[in-house]
C-alpha positions in Angstrom: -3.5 -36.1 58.5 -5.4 -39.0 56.8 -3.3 -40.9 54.4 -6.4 -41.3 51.9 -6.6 -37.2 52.5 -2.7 -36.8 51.7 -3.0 -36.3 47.9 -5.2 -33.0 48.7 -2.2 -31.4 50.8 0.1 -32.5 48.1 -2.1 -30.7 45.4 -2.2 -27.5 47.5 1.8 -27.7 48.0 1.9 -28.3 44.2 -0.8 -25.6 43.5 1.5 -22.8 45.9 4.7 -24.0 44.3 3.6 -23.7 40.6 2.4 -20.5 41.2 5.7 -19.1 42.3 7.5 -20.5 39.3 5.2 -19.1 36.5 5.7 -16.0 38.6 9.3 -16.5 38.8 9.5 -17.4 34.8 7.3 -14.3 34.5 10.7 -12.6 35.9 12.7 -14.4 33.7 10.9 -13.5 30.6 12.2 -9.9 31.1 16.1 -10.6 30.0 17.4 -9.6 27.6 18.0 -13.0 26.1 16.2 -15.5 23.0 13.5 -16.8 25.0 14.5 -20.1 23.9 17.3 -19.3 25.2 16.4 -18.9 28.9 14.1 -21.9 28.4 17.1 -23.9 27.4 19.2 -22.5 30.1 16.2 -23.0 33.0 15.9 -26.8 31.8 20.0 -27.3 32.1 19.9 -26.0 35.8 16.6 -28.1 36.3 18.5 -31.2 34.8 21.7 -30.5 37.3 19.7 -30.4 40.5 17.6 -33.5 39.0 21.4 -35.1 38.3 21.9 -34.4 41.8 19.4 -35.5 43.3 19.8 -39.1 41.1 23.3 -39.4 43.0 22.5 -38.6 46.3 19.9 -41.4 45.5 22.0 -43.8 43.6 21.2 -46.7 45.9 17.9 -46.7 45.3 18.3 -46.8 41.2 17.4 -49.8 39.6 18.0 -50.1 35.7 16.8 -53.1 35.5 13.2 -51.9 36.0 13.7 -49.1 32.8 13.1 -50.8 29.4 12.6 -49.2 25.8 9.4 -48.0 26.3 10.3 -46.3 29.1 13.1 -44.7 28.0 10.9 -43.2 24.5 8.8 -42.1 27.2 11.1 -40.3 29.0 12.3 -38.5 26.0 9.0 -37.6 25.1 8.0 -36.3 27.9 11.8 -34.2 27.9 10.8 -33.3 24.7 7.2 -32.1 25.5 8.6 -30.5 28.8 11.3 -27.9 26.8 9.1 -27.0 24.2 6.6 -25.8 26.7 8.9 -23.8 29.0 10.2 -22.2 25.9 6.4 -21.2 24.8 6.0 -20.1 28.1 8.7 -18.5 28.7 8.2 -16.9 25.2 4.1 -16.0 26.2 4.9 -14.6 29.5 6.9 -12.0 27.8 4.6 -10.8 25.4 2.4 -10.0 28.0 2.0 -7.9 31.5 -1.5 -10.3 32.1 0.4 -13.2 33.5 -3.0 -14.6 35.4 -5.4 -15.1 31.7 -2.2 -16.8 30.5 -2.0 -19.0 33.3 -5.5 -19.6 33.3 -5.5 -20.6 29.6 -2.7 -23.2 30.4 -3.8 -24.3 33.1 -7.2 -25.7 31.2 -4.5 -28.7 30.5 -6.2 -30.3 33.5 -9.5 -30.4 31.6 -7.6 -31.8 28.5 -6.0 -33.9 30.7 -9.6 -35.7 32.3 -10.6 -35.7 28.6 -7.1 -37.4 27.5 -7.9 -39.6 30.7 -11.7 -40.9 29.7 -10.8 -41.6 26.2 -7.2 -43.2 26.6 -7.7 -44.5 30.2 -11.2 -45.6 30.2 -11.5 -43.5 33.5 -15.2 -42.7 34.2 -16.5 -39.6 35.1 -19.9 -38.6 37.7 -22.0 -35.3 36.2 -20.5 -33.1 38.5 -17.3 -33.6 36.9 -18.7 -33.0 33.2 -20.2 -30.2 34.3 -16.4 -28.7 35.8 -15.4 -29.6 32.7 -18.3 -27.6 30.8 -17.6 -24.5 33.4 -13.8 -24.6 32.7 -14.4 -24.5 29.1 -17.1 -21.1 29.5 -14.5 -20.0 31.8 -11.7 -20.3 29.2 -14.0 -18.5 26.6 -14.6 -15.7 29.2 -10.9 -15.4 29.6 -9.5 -15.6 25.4 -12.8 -12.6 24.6 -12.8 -10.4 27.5 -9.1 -10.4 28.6 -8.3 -6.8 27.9 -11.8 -4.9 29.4 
């Protein structure tokens, strides 16, 4: 395995392993609970294995590399991170068509390429505008003709 090629693997891994959680959320959805609730719940379990993991780690910590900016960032992105697992948690339930809502979120990676041009200066070839154009029809496709 290349290590120029190991990003692709990693996608695919990443790919397979969100796929079992939204299917595994999709499970959760069903109790009989405040979907904020289970949100809230999931992201305390999440934050216990990530506390874990931090001290099995601890040697490798270095707080002297983490200033403000950092730290609004990580809150941000905390922030950001529980509201959408409650508004999945919450869509997923209302729902038994788990793979249009999936495919609607998932169109953050176009958002994301357009976040990245603008904000990053990243450039982009015409095969990738015209992904982006084909996710966008594809999306449309999905939010009209999701119950046919």
């Amino acid at each position: 395995m290349k290590s120029n090629n190991l990003w692709i693997y990693l996608s695919i891994i990443i790919c397979i392993l969100a796929s079992i959680r939204i299917s595994l959320r999709k499970i959760l959805s069903h109790i009989d609970l405040d979907k904020d609730i289970i949100a809230a719940i999931l992201e305390c379990v999440i934050g216990l294995l990530a506390f874990i993991y931090l001290l099995l780690n601890y040697k490798r910590i270095n707080l002297n590399k983490i200033n403000n900016n950092h730290i609004f960032n990580f809150i941000l992105v905390s922030f950001f991170t529980l509201i959408s697992s409650i508004l999945v948690i919450y869509t997923l339930s209302l729902t038994n068509n788990t793979s249009s809502i999936v495919s609607i979120i998932n169109f953050n990676v176009v958002l994301t390429l357009l976040i990245s041009i603008l904000y990053f200066k990243e450039k982009i070839n015409i095969y990738t505008f015209s992904g982006i154009f084909m996710s966008f029809i594809g999306i449309l496709l999905i939010v009209n003709y999701h119950d046919i």
